[in-house]
Backbone as ProteinMPNN parsed JSONL, in Angstrom:
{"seq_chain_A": "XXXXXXXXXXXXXXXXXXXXXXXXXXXXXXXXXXXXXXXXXXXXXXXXXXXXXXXXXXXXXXXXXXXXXXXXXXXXXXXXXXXXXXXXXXXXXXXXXXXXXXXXXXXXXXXXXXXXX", "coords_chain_A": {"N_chain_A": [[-19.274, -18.049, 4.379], [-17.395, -15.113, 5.065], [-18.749, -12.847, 7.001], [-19.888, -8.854, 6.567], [-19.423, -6.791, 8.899], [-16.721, -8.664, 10.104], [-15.189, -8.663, 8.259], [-14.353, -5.56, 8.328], [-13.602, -6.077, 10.761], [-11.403, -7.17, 10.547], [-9.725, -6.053, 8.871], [-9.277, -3.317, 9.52], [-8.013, -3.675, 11.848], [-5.696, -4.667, 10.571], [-4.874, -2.889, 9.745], [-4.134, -1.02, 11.478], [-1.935, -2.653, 12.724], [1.251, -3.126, 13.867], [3.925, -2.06, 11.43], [6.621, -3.364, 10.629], [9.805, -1.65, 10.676], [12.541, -0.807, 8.691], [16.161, -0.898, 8.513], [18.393, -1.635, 6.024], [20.656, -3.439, 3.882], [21.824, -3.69, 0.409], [24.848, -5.932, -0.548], [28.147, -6.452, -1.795], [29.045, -8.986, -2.28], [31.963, -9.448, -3.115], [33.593, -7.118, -3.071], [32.753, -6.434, -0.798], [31.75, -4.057, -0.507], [29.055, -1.383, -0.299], [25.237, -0.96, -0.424], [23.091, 0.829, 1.609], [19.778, 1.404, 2.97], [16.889, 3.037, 3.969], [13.641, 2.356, 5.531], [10.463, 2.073, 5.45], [9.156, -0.424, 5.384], [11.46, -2.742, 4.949], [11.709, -5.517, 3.634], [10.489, -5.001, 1.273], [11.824, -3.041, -0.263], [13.975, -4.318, -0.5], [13.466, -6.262, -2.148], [12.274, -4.043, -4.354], [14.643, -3.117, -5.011], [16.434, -5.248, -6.133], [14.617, -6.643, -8.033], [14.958, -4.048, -9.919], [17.844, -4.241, -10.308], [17.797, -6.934, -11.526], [16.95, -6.573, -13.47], [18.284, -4.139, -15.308], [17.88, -1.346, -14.782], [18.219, -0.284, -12.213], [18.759, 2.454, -10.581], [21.303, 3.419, -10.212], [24.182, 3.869, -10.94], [26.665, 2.668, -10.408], [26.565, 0.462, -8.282], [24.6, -0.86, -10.141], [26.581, -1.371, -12.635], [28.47, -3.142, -11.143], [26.775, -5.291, -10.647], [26.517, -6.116, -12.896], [29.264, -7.563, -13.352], [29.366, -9.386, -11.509], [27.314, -10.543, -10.945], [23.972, -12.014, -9.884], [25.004, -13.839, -7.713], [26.475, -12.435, -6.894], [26.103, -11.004, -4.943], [24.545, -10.227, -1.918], [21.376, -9.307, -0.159], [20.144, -8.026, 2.555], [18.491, -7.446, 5.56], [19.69, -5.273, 8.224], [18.83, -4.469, 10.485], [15.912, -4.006, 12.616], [13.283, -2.326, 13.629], [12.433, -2.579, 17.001], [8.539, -3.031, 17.987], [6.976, -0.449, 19.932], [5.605, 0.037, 23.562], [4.47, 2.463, 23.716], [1.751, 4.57, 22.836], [2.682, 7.208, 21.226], [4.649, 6.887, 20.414], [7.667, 8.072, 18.292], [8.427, 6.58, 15.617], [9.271, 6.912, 12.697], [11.227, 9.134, 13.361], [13.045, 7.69, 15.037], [13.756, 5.651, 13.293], [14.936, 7.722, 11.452], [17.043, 8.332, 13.009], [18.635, 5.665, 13.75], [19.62, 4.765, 10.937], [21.263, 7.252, 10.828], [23.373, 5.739, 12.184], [24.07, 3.623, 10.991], [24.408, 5.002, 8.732], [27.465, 6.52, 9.733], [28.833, 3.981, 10.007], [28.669, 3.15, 7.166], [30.203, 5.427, 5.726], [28.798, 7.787, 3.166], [30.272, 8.168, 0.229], [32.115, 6.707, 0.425], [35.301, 3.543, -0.316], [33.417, 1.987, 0.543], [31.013, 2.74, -0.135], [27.602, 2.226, -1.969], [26.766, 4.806, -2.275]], "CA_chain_A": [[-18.712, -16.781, 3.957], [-17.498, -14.384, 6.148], [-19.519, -11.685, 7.858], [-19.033, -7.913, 6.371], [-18.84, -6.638, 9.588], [-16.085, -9.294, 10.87], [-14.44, -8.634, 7.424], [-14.013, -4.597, 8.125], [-12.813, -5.663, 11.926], [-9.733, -7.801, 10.181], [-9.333, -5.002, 8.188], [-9.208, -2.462, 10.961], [-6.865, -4.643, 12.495], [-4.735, -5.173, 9.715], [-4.428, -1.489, 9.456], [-3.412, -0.643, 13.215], [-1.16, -3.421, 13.259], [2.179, -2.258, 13.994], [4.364, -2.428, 10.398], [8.365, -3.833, 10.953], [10.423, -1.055, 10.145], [14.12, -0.895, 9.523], [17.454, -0.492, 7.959], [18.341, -2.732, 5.08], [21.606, -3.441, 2.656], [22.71, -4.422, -0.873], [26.288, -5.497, -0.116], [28.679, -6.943, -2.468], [29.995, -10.646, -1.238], [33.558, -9.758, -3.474], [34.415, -6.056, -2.328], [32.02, -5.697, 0.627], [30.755, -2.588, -0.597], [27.414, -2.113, 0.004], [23.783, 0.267, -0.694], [22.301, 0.775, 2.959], [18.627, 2.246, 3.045], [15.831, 2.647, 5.463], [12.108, 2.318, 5.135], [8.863, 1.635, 6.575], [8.987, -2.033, 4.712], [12.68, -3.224, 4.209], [11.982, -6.27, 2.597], [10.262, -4.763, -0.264], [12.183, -2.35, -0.333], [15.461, -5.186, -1.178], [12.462, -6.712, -3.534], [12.439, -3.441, -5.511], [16.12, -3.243, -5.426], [16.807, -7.02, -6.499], [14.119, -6.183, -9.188], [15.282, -3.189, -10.652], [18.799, -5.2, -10.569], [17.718, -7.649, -12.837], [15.803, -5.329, -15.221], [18.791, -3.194, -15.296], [17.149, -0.389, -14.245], [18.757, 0.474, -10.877], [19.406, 4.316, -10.592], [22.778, 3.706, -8.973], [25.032, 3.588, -12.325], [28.345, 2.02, -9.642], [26.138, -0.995, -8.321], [24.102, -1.451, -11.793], [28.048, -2.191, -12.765], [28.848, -4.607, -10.11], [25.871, -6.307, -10.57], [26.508, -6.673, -14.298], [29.981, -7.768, -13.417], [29.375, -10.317, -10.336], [25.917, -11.312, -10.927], [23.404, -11.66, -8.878], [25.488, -14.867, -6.799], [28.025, -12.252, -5.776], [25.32, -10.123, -3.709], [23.604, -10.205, -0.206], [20.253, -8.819, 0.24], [20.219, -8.586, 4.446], [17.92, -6.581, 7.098], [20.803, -5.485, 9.212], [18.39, -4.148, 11.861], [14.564, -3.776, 12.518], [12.765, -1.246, 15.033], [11.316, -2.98, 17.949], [7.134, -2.13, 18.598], [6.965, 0.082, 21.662], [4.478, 0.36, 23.491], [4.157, 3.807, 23.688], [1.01, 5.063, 21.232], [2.614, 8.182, 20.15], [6.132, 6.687, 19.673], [8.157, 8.091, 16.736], [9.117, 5.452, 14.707], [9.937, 7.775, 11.58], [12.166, 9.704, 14.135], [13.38, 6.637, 15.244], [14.669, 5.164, 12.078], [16.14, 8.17, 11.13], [18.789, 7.77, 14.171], [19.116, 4.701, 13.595], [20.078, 5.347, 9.515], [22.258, 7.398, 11.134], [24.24, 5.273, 12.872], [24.486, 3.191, 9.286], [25.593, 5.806, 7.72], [28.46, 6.213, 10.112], [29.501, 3.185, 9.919], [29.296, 3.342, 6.134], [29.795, 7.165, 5.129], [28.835, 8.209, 1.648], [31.549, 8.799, -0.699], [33.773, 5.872, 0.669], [35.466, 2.992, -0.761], [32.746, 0.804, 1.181], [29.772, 2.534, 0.333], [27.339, 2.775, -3.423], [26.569, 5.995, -2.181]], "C_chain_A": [[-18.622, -15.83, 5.156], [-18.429, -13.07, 6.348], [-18.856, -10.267, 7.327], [-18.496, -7.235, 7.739], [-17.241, -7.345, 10.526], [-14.867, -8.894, 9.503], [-13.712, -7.06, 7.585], [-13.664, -4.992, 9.794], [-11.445, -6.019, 11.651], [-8.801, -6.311, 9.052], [-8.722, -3.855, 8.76], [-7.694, -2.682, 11.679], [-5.382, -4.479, 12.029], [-3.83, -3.359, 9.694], [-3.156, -0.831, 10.67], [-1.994, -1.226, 13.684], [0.407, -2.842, 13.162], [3.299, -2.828, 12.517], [6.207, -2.323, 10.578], [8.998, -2.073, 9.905], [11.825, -1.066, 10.211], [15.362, -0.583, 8.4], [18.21, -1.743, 6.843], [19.812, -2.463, 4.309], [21.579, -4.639, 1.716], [24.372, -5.015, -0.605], [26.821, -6.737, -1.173], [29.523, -7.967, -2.268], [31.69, -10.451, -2.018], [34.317, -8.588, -2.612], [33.901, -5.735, -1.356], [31.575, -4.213, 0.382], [29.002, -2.794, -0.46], [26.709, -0.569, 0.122], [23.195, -0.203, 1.024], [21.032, 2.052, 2.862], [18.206, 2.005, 4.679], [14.676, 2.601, 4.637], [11.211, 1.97, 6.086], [8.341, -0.252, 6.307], [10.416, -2.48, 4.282], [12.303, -4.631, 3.31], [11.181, -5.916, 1.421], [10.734, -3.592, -0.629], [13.905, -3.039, -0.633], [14.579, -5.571, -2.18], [12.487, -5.655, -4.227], [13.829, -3.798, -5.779], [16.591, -4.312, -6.234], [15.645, -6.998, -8.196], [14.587, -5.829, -10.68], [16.914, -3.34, -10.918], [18.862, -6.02, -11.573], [17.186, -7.503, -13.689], [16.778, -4.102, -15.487], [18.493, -1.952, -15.257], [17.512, 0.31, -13.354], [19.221, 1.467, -11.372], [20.752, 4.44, -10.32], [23.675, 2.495, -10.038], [26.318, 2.411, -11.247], [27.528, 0.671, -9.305], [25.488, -1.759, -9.6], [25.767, -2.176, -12.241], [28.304, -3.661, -12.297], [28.132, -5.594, -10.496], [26.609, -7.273, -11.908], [27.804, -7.629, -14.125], [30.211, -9.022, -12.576], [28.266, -10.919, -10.303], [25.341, -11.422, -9.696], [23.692, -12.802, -7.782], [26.093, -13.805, -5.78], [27.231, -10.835, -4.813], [24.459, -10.877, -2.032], [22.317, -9.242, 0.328], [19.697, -9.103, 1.739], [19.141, -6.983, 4.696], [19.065, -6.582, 7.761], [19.871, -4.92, 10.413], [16.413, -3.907, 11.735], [14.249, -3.186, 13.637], [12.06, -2.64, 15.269], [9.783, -2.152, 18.562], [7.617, -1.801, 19.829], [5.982, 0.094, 22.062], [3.582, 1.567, 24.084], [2.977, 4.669, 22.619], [1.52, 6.052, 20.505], [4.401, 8.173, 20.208], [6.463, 7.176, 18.559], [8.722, 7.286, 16.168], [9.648, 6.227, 13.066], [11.06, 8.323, 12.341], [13.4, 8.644, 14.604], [14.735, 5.977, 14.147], [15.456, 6.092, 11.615], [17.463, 8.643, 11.893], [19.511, 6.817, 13.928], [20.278, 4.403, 12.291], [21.346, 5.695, 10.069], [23.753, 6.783, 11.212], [24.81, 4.547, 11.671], [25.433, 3.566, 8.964], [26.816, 6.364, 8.177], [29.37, 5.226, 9.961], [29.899, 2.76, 8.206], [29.113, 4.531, 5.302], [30.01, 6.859, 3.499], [30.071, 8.864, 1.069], [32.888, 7.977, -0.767], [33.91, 4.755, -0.546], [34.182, 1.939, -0.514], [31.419, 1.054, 1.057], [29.127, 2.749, -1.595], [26.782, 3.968, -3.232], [27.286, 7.014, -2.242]], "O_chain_A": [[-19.477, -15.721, 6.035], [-18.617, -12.391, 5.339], [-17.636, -10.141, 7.438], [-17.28, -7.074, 7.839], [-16.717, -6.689, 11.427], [-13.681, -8.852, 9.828], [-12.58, -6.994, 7.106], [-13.356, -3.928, 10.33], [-10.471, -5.501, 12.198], [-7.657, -5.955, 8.769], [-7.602, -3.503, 8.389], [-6.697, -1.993, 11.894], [-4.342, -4.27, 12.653], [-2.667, -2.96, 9.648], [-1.992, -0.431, 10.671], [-1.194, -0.768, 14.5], [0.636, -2.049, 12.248], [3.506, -4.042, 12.513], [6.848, -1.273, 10.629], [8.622, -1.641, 8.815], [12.442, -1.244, 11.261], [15.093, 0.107, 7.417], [18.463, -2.83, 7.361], [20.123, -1.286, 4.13], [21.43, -5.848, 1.893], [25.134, -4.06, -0.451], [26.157, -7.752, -1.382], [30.727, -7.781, -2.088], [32.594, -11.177, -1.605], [35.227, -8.763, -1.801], [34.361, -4.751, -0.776], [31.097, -3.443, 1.215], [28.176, -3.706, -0.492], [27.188, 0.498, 0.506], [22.971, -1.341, 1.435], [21.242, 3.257, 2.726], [18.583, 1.455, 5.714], [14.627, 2.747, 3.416], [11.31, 1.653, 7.271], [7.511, -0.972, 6.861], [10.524, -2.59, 3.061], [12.757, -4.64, 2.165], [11.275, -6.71, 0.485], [10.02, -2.974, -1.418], [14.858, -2.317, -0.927], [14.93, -5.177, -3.292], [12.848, -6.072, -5.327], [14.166, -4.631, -6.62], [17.291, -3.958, -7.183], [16.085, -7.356, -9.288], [14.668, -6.406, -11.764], [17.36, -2.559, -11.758], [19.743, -5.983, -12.432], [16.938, -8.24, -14.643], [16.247, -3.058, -15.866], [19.2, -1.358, -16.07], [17.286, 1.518, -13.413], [19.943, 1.539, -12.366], [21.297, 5.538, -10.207], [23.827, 1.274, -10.069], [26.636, 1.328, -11.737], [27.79, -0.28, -10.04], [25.751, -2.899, -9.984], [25.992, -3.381, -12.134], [28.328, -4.778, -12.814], [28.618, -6.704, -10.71], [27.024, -8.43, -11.975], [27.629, -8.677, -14.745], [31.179, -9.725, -12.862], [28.177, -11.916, -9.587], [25.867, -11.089, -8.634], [22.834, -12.904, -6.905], [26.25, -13.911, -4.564], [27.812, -9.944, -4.193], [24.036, -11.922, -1.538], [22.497, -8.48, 1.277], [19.02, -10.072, 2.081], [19.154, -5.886, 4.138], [19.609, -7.662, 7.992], [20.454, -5.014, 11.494], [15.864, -3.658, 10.661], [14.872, -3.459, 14.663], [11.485, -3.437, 14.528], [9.736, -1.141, 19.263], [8.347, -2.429, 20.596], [5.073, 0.16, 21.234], [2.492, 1.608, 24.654], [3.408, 5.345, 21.685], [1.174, 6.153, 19.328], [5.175, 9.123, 20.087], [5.727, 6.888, 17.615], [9.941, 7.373, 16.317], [10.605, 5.697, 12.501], [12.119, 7.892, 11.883], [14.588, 8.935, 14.465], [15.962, 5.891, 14.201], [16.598, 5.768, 11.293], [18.515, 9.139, 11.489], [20.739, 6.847, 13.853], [21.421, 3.976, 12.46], [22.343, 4.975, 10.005], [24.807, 7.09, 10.656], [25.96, 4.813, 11.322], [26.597, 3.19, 8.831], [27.508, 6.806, 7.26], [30.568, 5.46, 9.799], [30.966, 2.243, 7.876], [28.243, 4.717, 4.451], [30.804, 6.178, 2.849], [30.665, 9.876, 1.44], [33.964, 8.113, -1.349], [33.143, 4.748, -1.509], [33.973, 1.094, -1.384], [30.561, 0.354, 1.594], [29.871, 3.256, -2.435], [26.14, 4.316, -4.223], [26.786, 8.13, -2.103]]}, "name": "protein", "num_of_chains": 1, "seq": "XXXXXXXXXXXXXXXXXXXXXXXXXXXXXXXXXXXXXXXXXXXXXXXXXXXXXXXXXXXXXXXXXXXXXXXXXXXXXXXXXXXXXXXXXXXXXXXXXXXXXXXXXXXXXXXXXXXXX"}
């Protein structure tokens, strides 16, 4: 059995360890439309989404549609990008991602044909 002390250094550890952050989409394999987030955890952050998809539930009445209409074959649950660790200790990585978002959301502005936002 392990050691408590060796158990609160993995712990420690686990804590410090640097957590993938990044920019994530829903996108629709018929019209290419597509839900683009960010987060501090993208893939559970497509795991809620993909979820609350098949529990009809999703907040976002225009993809809830699609879904219903294309099923869940005619989607793509992708990471389109992930922050690289720096190794800077007092890097912004919140600051960070929300440039990055940015750039997303340029490429797919809210309100278009291309975006569920």
């Amino acid at each position: 059995m392990m050691e408590k002390s060796r158990k609160k250094e993995i712990s420690v550890a686990y804590k410090l360890a640097y957590q993938p952050m990044g920019i994530f989409s829903v996108r629709n394999l018929a019209t290419g439309r597509q839900l683009v987030g960010h987060g501090s955890n993208p893939t559970a952050a497509l795991n809620r989404h993909r979820v609350e998809l098949r529990f009809g539930t999703h907040r976002n009445q225009a993809l809830m549609g699609d879904w219903r209409q294309f099923g869940e074959a005619g989607f793509a649950f992708e990471i389109l990008e992930l922050l690289k660790e720096r190794p800077e200790p007092d890097f912004d990585y919140p600051a960070e991602l929300e440039s990055r978002m940015a750039v997303w959301k340029a490429k797919v502005p809210a309100g278009s044909d291309a975006s569920y936002l």
